[in-house]
C-alpha positions as CSV (number, residue, x, y, z in Angstrom):
1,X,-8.0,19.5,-4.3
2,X,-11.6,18.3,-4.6
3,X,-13.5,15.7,-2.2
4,X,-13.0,12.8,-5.1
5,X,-9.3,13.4,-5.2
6,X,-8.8,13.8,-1.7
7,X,-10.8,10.4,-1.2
8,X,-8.6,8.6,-3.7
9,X,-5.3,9.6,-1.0
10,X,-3.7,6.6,1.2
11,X,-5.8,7.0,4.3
12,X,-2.8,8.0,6.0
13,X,-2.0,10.7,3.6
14,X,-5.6,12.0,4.2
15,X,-5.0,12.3,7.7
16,X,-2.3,14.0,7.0
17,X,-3.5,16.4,4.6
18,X,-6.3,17.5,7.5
19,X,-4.2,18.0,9.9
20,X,-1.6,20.5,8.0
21,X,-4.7,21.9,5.8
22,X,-7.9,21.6,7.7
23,X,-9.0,24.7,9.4
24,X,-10.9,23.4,12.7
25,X,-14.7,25.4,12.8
26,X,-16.3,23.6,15.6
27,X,-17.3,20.7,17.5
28,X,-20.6,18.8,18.2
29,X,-21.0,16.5,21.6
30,X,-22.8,13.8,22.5
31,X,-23.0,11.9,25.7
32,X,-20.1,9.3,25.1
33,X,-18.7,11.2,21.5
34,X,-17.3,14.6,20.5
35,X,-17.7,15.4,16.2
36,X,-14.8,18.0,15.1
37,X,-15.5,19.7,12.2
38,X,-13.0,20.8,9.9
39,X,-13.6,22.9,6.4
40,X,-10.8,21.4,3.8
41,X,-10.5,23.2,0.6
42,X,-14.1,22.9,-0.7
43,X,-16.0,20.3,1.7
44,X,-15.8,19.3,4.7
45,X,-14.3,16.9,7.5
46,X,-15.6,15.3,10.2
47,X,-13.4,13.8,13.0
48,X,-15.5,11.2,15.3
49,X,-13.5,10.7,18.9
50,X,-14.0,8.7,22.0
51,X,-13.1,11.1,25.4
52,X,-13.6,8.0,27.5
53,X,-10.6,6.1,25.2
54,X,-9.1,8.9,24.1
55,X,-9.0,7.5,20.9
56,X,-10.3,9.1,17.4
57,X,-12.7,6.7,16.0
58,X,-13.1,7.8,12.3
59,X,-13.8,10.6,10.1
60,X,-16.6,11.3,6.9
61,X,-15.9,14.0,4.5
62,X,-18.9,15.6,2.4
63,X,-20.1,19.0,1.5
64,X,-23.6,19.0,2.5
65,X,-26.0,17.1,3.9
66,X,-27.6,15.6,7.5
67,X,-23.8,15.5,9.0
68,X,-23.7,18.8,7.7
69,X,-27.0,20.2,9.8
70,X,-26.1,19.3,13.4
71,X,-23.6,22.1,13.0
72,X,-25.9,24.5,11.7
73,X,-26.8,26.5,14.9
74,X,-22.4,26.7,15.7
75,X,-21.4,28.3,12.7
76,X,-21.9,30.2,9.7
77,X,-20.7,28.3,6.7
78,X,-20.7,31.0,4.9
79,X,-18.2,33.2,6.1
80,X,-15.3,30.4,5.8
C-alpha cells in the first residue's frame, strides 16, 4: 500500500492499519509532547501524544521532509 491509498482509508481504518502494520522506530520529545515514529510500508507515521492527558493528539504521514529530520540523529532510515 502506498501513502495515497493509505490516505484515502476511513480514519479509523488507518489507525488501524498502524497499529497491526507499523513497525515503531523511535520517539522525539518535547517539553509538554512526545512524536512516535512509525515506518509503514514505504513512508512514514507520526503519532503526536499529550503525557499530561494521556491522550494521542493526531498523527501526519509522509516520506521525507522537515518532520522527517528531527529524527535524524535517532535512527538510520536506511537500515529499515
Amino acid at each position: 500500500m502506498g501513502l495515497y491509498e493509505y490516505m484515502m482509508l476511513l480514519e479509523t481504518n488507518q489507525w488501524n492499519n498502524l497499529w497491526e502494520n507499523g513497525i515503531y522506530l523511535t520517539n522525539h520529545i518535547t517539553s509538554n509532547r512526545k512524536y512516535n515514529l512509525y515506518a509503514l510500508y514505504a513512508f512514514f507515521v507520526e503519532v503526536e501524544y499529550d503525557p499530561k492527558t494521556n491522550k494521542i493528539l493526531g498523527k501526519g504521514h509522509f516520506k521525507t521532509g522537515k518532520t522527517l529530520d528531527k529524527y535524524s540523529g535517532s535512527i538510520d532510515i536506511n537500515k529499515i
